[in-house]
C-alpha positions in Angstrom: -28.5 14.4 13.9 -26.6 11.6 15.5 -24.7 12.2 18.8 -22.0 9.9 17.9 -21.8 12.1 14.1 -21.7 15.1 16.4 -19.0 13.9 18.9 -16.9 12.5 16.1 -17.1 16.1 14.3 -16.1 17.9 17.4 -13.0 15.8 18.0 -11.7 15.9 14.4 -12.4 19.8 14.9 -10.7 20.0 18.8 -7.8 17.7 17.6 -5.5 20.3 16.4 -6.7 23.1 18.2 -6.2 21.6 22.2 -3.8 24.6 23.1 -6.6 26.8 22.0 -9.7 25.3 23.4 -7.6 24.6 27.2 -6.7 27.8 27.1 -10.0 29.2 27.0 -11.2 27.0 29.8 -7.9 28.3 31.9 -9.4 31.6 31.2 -12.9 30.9 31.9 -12.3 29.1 35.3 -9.8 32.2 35.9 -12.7 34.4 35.2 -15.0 32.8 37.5 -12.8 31.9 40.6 -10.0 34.0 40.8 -11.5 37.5 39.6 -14.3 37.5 42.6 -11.7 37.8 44.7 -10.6 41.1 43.6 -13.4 41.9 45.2 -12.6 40.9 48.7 -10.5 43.1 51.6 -6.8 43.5 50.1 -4.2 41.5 52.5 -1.7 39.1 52.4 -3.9 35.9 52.3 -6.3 37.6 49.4 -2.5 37.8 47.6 -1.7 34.7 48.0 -5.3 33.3 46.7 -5.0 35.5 44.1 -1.7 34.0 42.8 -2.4 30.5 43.6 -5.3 31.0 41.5 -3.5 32.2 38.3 -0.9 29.5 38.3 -3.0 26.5 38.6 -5.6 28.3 35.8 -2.8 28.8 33.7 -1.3 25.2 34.2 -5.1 24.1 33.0 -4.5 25.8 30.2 -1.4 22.7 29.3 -3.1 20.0 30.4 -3.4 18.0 27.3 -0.1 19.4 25.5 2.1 19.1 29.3 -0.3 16.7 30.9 2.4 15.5 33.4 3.7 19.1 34.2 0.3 20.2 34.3 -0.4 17.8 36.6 2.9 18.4 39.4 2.3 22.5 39.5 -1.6 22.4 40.5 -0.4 19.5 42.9 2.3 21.8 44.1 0.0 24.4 44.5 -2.6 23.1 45.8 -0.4 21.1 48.8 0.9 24.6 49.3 -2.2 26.2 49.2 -3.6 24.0 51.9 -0.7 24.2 54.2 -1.0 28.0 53.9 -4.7 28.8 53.8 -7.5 27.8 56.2 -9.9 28.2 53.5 -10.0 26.4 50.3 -10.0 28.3 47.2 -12.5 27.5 44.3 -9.8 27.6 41.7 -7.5 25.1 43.4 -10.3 22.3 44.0 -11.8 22.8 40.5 -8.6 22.7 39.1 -7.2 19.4 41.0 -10.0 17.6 39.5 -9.0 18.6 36.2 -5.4 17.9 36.8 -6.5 13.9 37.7 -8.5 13.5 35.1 -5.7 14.7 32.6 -2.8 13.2 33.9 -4.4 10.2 34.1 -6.4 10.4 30.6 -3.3 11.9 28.6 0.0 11.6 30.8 2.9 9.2 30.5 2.4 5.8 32.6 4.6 6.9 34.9 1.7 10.3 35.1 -1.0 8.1 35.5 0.3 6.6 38.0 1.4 9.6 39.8 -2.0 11.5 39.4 -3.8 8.5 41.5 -0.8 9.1 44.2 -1.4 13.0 44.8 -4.9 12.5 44.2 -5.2 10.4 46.8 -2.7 12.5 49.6 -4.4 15.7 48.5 -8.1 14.0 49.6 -6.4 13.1 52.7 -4.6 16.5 53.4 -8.2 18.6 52.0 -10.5 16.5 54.4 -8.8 18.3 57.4 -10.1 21.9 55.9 -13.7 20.9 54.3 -14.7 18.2 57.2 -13.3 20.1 60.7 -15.3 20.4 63.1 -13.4 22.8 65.4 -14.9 26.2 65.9 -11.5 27.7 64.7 -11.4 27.1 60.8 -7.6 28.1 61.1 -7.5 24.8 62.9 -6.7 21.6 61.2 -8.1 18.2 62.0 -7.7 15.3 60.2 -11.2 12.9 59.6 -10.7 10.3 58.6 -14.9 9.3 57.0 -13.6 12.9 55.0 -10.8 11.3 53.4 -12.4 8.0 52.4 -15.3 10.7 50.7 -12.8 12.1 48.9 -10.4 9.4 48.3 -13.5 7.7 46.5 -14.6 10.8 44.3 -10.9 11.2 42.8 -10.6 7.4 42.2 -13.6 7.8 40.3 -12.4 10.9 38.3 -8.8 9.0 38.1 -10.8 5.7 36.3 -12.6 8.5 34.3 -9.7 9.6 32.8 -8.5 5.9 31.8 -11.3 4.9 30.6 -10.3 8.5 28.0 -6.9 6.8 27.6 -8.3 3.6 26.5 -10.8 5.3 24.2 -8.0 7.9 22.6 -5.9 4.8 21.8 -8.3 2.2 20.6 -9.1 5.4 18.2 -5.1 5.4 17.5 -5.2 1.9 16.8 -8.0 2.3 14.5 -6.6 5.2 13.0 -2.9 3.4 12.4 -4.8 0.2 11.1 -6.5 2.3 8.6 -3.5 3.8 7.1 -1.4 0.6 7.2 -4.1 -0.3 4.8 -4.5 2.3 2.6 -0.8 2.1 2.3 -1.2 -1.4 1.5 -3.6 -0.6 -1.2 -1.9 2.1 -2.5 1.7 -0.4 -2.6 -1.2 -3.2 -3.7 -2.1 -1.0 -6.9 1.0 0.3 -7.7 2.6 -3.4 -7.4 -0.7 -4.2 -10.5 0.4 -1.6 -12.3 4.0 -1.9 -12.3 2.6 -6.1 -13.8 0.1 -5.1 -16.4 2.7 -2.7 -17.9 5.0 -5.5 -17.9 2.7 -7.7 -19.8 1.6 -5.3 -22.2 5.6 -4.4 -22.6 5.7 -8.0 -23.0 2.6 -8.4 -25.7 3.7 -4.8 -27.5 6.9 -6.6 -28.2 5.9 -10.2 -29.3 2.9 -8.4 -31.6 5.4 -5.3 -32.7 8.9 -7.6 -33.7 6.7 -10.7 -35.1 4.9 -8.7 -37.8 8.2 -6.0 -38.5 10.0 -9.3 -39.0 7.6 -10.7 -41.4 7.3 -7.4 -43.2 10.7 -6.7 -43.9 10.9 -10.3 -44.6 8.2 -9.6 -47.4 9.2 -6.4 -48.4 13.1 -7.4 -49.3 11.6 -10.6 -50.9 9.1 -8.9 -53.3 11.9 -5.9 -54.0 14.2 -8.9 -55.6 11.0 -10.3 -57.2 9.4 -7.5 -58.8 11.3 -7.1 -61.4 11.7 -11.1 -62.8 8.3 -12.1 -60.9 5.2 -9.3 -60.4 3.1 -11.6 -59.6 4.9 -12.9 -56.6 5.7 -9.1 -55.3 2.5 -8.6 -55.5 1.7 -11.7 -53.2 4.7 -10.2 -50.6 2.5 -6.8 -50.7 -0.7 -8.8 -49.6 1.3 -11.0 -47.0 2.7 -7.3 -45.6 -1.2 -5.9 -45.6 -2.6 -9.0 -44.0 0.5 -8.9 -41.3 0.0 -5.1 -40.5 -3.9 -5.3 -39.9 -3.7 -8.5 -37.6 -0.7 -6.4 -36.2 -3.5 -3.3 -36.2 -6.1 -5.3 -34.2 -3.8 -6.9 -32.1 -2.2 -3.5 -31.0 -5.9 -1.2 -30.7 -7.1 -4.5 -28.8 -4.2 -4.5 -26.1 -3.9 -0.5 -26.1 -7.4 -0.6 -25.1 -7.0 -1.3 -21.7 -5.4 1.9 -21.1 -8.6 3.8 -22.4 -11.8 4.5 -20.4 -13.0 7.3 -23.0 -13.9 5.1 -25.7 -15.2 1.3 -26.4 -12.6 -1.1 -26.8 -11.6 -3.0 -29.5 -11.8 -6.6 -28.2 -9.9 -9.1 -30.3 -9.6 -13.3 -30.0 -6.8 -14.2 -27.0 -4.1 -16.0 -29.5 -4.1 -19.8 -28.4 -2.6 -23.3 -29.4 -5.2 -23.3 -32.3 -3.6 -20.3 -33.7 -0.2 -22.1 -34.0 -0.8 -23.0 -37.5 -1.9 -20.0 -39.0 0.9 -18.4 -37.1 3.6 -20.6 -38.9 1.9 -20.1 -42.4 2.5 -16.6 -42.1 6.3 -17.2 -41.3 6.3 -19.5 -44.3 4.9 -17.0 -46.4 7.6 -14.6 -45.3 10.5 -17.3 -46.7 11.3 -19.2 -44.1 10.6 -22.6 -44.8 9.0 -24.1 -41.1 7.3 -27.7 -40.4 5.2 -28.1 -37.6 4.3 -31.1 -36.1 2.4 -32.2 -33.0 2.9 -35.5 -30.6 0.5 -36.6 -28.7 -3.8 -36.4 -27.9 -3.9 -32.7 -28.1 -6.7 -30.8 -26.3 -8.2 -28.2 -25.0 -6.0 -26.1 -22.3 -6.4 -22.9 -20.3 -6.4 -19.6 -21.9 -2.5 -19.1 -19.8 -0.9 -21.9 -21.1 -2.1 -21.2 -24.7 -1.4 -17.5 -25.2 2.3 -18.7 -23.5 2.4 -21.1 -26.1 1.5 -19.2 -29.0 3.8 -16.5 -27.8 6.8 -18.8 -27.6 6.4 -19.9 -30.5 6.1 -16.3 -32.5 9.1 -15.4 -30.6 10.8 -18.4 -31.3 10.7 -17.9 -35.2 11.1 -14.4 -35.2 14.4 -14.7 -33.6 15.3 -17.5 -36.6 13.8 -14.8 -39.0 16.2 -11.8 -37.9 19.5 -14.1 -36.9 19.0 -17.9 -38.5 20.2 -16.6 -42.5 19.7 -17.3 -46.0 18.7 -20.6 -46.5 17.8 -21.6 -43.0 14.8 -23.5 -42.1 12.5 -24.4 -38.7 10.8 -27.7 -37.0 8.2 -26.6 -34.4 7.2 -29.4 -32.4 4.2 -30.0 -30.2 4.8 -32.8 -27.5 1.6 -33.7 -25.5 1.9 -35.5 -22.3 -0.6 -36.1 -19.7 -0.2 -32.5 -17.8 2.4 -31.0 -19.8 3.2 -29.4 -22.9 6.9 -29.4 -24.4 7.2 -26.8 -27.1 10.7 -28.1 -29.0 11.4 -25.0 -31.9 14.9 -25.6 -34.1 16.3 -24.1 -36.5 19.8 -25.2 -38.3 20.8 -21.4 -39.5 23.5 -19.5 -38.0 22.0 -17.1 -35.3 23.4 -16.1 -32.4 21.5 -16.6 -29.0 23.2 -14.2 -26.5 24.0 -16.2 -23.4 26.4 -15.7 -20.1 29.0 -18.6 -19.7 26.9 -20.8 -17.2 24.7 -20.9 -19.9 21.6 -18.2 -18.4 19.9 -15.7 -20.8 21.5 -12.5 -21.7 19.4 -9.6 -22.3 22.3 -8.0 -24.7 20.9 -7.9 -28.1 17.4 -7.8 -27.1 14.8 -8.9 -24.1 12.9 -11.3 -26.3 14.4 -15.0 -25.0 14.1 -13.1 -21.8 11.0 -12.2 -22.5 10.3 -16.0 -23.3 11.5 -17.3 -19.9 9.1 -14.9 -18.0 5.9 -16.2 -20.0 7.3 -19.9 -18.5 8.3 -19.1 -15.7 5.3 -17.0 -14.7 2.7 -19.9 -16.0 4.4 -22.5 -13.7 6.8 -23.8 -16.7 10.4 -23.6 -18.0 12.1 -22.4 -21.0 16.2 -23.7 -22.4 17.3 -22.0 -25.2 21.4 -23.3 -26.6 23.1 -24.7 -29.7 21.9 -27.7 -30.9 23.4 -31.0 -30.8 23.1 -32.9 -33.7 23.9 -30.0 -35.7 24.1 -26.5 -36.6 21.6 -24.6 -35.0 19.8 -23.2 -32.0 17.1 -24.8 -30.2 14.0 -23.5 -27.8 12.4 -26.3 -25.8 9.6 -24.8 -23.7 8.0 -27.0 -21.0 4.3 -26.2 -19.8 1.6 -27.2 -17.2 -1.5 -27.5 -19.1 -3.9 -27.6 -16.4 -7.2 -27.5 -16.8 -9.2 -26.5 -20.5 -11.4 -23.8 -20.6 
């Protein structure tokens, strides 16, 4: 198996449990330094090992958790140890290293700082005990080739520990990078969500109004009709069939995308072509409408027609539910070199709700709304207002073409 596999499974499994696993190394260096000296003639010095030992095993055992205090009470100890002691217990030396390395590897910067600074006056201090050369080892000379040895061994172990500090936060940085972008994936998805429900809120309510529209049209038109004129309801009761299936496909083709259980229905993207077919079915449903295009016409992306198309449903459903009896429509295509006006009239008597600076109202419905949106969101602009040169409203949709597909 890999090492680095292996070292990266220990430290996700030693991350949480650092109390624990120091705690056992307090208790093993306890075990093997402090315990032998039970052994030893029973006096006031053997004491005093005895309880040095303890409290700098036990400070091991907070060296990651309390690096900094950690740190100071095997310092302390050990300085007092020294000035007590003309022998140099195991426990102490052991655990100074330890305390250097972990202040240094997991202490503030002010502790990192600090462990370099005792480090460095304990070597000096502990080279009078290890390097004297007097006969009397209660005696203490300073040497000063004994203090450079040592000064150079816990330099080392102090760089030791910060190269640990780098390394534990390059890891944190990597680790805080990652979930800034997950996050940002996560906000990322949500943000596509919360917009493809908006469009298909959007297309559910151009498809869904359009064809009710049409059918009730139809089906209060061949009512009247079917009892002077059967033939002509039954011609309503074919419009209303044809309306509902396109309706049908339209809605199992958008209501697809929510399904991964099933094929999809796939149906046609409604486009500029479809304008005329579009208006034939309004005229079928009794409201007289002319269309009318100005201009080379062409070929345009699949955006800009299906915002066409879908202004221009909305446009005479509107005059279907609010223009009245006897109204009629002009639909007008104006072609210019990178734009498309979309001009839509009507000289009934609806009612476009709008706010007294003259900006959309969604009171009544979110369909004009709706309208602006599809612009807006392809690059163009919608006006809607009373006509004129008349009675009336009028929709006038402008539209980057860009470039056919």
């Amino acid at each position: 198996m890999d090492f680095q596999r292996i070292l990266q499974r220990w430290n996700r499994f030693a991350e949480p449990r650092r109390l624990l696993l120091d705690s056992l190394l307090a208790a093993t260096l306890a075990l093997l330094s402090v315990v032998p000296e039970l052994w030893e003639h029973m006096g006031t010095p053997l004491v005093w090992r005895i309880a040095v030992g303890t409290i700098v095993c036990v400070a091991v055992a907070f060296r990651r958790t309390r690096p900094d205090v950690s740190g100071v009470v095997i310092a302390a100890a050990a300085f007092a140890h020294l000035a007590v002691d003309e022998r140099l217990s195991p426990a102490v030396m052991v655990t100074a290293v330890i305390g250097i390395y972990s202040m240094a590897a997991y202490g503030s910067t002010r502790g990192t700082q600090a462990a370099l600074a005792l480090g460095l006056v304990g070597c000096v201090l502990s080279s009078g005990r290890l390097y004297s050369a007097a006969d009397d080892t209660a005696a203490y000379e300073f040497t000063a080739p004994g203090a450079v040895s040592l000064g150079v061994i816990a330099v080392g172990i102090w760089a030791t520990g910060m190269l640990r500090r780098t390394r534990l936060r390059e890891v944190q940085g990597l680790r805080e990078r990652a979930r800034l972008l997950e996050l940002e994936r996560a906000q990322e998805a949500e943000i596509a969500a919360i917009g493809e429900r908006t469009r298909i809120a959007r297309e559910m309510h151009d498809i869904i109004a359009h064809t009710l529209t049409v059918v009730i049209a139809q089906a209060d038109g061949g009512r009247y009709a079917a009892q002077q004129d059967p033939a002509q309801a039954v011609k309503a009761l074919a419009t209303i069939a044809d309306n509902g299936r396109q309706a049908l496909a339209d809605m199992r083709s958008l209501l697809g995308v929510l399904r991964d259980d099933g094929p999809r229905e796939i149906r046609a993207v409604p486009g500029i072509a479809d304008i005329p077919e579009l208006v034939d079915s309004v005229r079928a449903g009794g409201l007289p409408v002319r269309l009318d295009s100005f201009g080379f016409a062409r070929d345009v992306s699949v955006g800009c027609g299906l915002t066409a198309y879908r202004i221009v449903q909305e446009s005479l459903t509107n005059i279907l539910k609010h223009a009245g009896l006897g109204a009629s429509a002009e639909v007008g295509l104006h072609w210019q070199s990178d734009e498309l006006t979309i001009i839509v009239t009507d000289d009934g008597r609806g009612v476009v709700p709008t706010t007294g600076d003259g900006e959309l109202r969604p009171a009544g419905g979110k369909g004009l709304l709706g309208m602006r949106e599809r612009a807006e969101l392809h690059g163009g602009t919608l006006q809607a207002g009373p006509r004129d040169d008349g009675p009336g409203y009028s929709i006038r949709a402008s539209l980057p073409t860009g470039e056919g597909r």
